[in-house]
C-alpha positions as CSV (number, residue, x, y, z in Angstrom):
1,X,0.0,0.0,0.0
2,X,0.9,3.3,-0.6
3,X,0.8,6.6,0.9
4,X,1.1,9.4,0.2
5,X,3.6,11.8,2.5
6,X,1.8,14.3,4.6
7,X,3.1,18.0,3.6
8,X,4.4,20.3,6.0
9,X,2.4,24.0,6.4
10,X,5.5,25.6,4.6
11,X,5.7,22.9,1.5
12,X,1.7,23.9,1.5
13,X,2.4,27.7,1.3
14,X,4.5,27.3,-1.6
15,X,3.4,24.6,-3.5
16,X,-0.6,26.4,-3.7
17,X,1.0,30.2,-3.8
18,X,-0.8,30.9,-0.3
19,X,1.4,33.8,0.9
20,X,0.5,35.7,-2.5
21,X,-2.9,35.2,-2.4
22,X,-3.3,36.1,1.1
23,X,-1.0,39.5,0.5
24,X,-3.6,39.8,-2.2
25,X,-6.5,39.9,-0.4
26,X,-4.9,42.1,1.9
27,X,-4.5,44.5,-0.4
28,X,-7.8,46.5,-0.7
29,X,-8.4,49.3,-3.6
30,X,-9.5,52.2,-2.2
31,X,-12.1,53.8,-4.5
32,X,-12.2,57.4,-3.9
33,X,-16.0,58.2,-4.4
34,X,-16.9,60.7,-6.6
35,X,-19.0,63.7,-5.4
36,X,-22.4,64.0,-5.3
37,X,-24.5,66.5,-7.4
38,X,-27.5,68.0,-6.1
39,X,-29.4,66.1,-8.6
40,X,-27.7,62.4,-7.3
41,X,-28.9,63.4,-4.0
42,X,-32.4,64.6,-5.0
43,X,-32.4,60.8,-6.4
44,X,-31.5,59.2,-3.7
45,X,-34.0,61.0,-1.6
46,X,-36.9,59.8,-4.2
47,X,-35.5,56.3,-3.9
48,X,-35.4,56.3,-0.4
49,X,-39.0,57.3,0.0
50,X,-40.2,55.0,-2.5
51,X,-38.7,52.2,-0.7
52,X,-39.9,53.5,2.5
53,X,-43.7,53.6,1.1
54,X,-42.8,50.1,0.2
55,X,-42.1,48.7,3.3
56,X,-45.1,50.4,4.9
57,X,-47.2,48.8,2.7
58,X,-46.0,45.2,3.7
59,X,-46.5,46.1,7.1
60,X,-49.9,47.5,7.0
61,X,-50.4,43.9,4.8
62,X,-48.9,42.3,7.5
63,X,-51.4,44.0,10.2
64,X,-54.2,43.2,8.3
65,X,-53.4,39.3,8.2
66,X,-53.2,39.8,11.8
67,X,-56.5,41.7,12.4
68,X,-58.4,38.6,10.2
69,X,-57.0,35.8,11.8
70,X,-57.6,37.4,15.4
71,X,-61.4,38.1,14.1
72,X,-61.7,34.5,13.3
73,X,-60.3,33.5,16.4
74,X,-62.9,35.8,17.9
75,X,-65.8,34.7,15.8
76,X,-64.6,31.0,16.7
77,X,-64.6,31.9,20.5
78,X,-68.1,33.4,20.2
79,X,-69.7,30.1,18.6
80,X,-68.3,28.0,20.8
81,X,-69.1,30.1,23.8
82,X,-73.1,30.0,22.4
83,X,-73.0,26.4,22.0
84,X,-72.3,25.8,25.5
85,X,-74.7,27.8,26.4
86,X,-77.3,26.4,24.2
87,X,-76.5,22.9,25.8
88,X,-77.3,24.3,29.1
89,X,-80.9,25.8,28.1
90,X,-83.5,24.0,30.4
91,X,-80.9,23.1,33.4
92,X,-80.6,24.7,37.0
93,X,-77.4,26.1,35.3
94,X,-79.0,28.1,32.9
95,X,-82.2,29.5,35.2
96,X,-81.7,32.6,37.0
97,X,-83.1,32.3,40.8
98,X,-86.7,33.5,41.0
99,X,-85.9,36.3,43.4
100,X,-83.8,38.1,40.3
101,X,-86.2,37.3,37.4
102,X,-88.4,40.3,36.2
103,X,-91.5,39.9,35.9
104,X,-91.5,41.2,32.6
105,X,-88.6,39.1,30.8
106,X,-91.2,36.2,30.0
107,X,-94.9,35.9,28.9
108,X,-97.2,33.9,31.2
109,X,-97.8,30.5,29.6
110,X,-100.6,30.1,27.6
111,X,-103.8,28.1,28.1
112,X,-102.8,24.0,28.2
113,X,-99.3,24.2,28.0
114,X,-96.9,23.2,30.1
115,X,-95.2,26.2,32.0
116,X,-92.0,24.8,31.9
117,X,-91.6,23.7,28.6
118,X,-93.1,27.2,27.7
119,X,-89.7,28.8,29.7
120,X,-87.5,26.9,27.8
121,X,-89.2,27.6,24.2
122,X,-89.0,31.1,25.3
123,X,-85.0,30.6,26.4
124,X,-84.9,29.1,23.0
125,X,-86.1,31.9,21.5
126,X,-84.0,34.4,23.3
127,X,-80.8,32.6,22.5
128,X,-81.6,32.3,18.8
129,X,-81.7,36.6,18.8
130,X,-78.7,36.6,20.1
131,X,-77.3,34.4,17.6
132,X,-78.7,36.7,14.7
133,X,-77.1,39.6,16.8
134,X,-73.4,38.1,16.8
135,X,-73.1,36.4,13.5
136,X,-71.0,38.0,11.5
């Protein structure tokens, strides 16, 4: 088998040219910039603001993505939150103690029906406005 003999860091420098290219790189042009005229500068300026108008625009894009997704977060919330309290219409949950009840918030029951199942049509009823009221 043969192998090949391991180069030292000097036998490397000189066989690839390192030192040059290094003393190269080192070696930086300085580029004396020319003077501006009022009219460069009156360029720059417009360029400035255009990309300035630019970037507000993504931002205000930006916001706006924001301000729909946390609607339909909020939308989301309020469905959920009148689902649960549609599940509870006709419990102890949902009934507010008699001592706090108006006497006006519900219509005596008619003739033959049940008063009870009259209160909870009526609940019914009152949670289906409020559903018209908070869709969107």
């Amino acid at each position: 088998m043969r192998f090949r003999s391991k180069l030292s860091r000097a036998q490397l420098m000189e066989k690839y040219d390192i030192l040059n290219q290094i003393e190269m790189d080192k070696k930086v042009e300085i580029v004396k910039e020319k003077e501006k005229s009022n009219i460069d500068l009156f360029i720059d300026d417009c360029q400035c603001i255009i990309k300035s108008g630019e970037r507000l625009q993504r931002n205000a894009r930006k916001l706006r993505e924001i301000d729909q997704t946390h609607l339909a977060t909020k939308k989301w919330f309020a469905k959920q939150v009148s689902r649960r309290e549609c599940s509870f219409i006709g419990t102890s949950m949902h009934e507010i103690p008699e001592e706090q009840q108006s006497l006006r918030s519900f219509a005596p029951a008619p003739q033959g029906t049940d008063p009870d199942q009259w209160r909870k049509f009526q609940l019914f009823n009152k949670w289906q406005g409020t559903l018209k009221k908070t869709t969107f």
